[in-house]
C-alpha positions in Angstrom: 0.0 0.0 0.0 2.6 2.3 0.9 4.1 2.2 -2.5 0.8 2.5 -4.2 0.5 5.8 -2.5 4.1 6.5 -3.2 3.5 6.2 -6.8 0.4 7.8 -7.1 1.0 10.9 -4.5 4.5 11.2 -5.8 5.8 9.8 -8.8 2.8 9.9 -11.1 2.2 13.9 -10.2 6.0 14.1 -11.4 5.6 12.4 -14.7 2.7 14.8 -15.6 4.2 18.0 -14.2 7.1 17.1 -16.0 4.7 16.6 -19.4 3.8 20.4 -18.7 7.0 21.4 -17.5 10.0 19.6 -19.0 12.9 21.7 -16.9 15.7 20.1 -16.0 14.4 20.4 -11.5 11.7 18.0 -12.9 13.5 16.0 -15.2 15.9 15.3 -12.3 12.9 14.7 -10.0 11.2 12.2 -12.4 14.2 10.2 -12.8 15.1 9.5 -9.2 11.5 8.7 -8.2 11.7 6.4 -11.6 15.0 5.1 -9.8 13.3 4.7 -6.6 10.1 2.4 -7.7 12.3 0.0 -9.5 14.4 -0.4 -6.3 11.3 -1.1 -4.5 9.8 -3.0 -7.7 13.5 -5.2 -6.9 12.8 -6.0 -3.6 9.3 -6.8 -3.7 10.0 -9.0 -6.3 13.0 -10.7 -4.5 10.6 -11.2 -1.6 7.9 -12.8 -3.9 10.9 -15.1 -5.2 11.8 -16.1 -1.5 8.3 -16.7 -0.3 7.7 -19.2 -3.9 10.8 -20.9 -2.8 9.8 -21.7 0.7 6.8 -22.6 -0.2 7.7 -25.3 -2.7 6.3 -22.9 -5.9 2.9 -22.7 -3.8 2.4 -26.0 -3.3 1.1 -27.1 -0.3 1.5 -30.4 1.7 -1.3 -33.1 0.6 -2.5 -33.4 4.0 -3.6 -29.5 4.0 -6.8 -28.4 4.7 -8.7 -25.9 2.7 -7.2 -22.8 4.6 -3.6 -23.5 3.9 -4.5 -24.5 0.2 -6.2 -20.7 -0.3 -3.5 -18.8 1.7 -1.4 -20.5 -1.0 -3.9 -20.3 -4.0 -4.0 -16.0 -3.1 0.0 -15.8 -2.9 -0.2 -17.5 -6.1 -2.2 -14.5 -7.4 -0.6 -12.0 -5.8 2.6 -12.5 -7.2 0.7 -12.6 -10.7 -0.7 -9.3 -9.5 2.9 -8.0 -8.5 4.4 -8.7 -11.3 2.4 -7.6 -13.9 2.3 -4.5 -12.1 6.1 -4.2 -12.0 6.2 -5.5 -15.9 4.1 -2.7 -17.0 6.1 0.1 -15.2 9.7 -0.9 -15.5 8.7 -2.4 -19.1 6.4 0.1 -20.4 5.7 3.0 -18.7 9.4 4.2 -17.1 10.8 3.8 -20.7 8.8 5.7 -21.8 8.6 8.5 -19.6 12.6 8.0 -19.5 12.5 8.4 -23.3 10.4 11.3 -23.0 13.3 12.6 -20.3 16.1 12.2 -22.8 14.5 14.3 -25.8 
């Protein structure tokens, strides 16, 4: 949540000031909150990695009742979730607006 906030109170307001305003204050300022999401786009992912490894790829034991198999069924989903939503920033989006930067 916090970085949903992040992105939308702070680096999203950035990109389009800087669509109105290209200077080089918000060029500067788009950049290192561009710089700053993929760090945290990084680590979430490398927690998602470490939670499908200790969970055996969300597999649970065959004795597991019906709670254990959801919790596993929604972390399944959730890293879905997580990574398309870091594929379309770092992928789409931040090249673009990066691209955008550079002209």
């Amino acid at each position: 949540e916090q970085h949903l906030i992040k992105e939308e109170t702070g680096a999203f307001p950035l990109i389009l000031q800087f669509a109105d305003n290209p200077s080089p204050e918000n060029q500067e300022a788009v950049e290192r909150a561009i710089r700053e999401l993929v760090n945290e786009h990084d680590a979430a992912g490398d927690l998602m990695k470490e939670i499908r490894d200790i969970t055996n790829d969300f597999t649970p034991p065959e004795d597991a009742c019906g709670t254990y198999r959801l919790v596993y069924n929604r972390l399944a989903a959730l890293e879905d979730d997580l990574f398309t939503h870091i594929h379309l920033e770092n992928n789409i989006l931040f090249p673009r607006v990066l691209a955008a930067v550079k002209v």
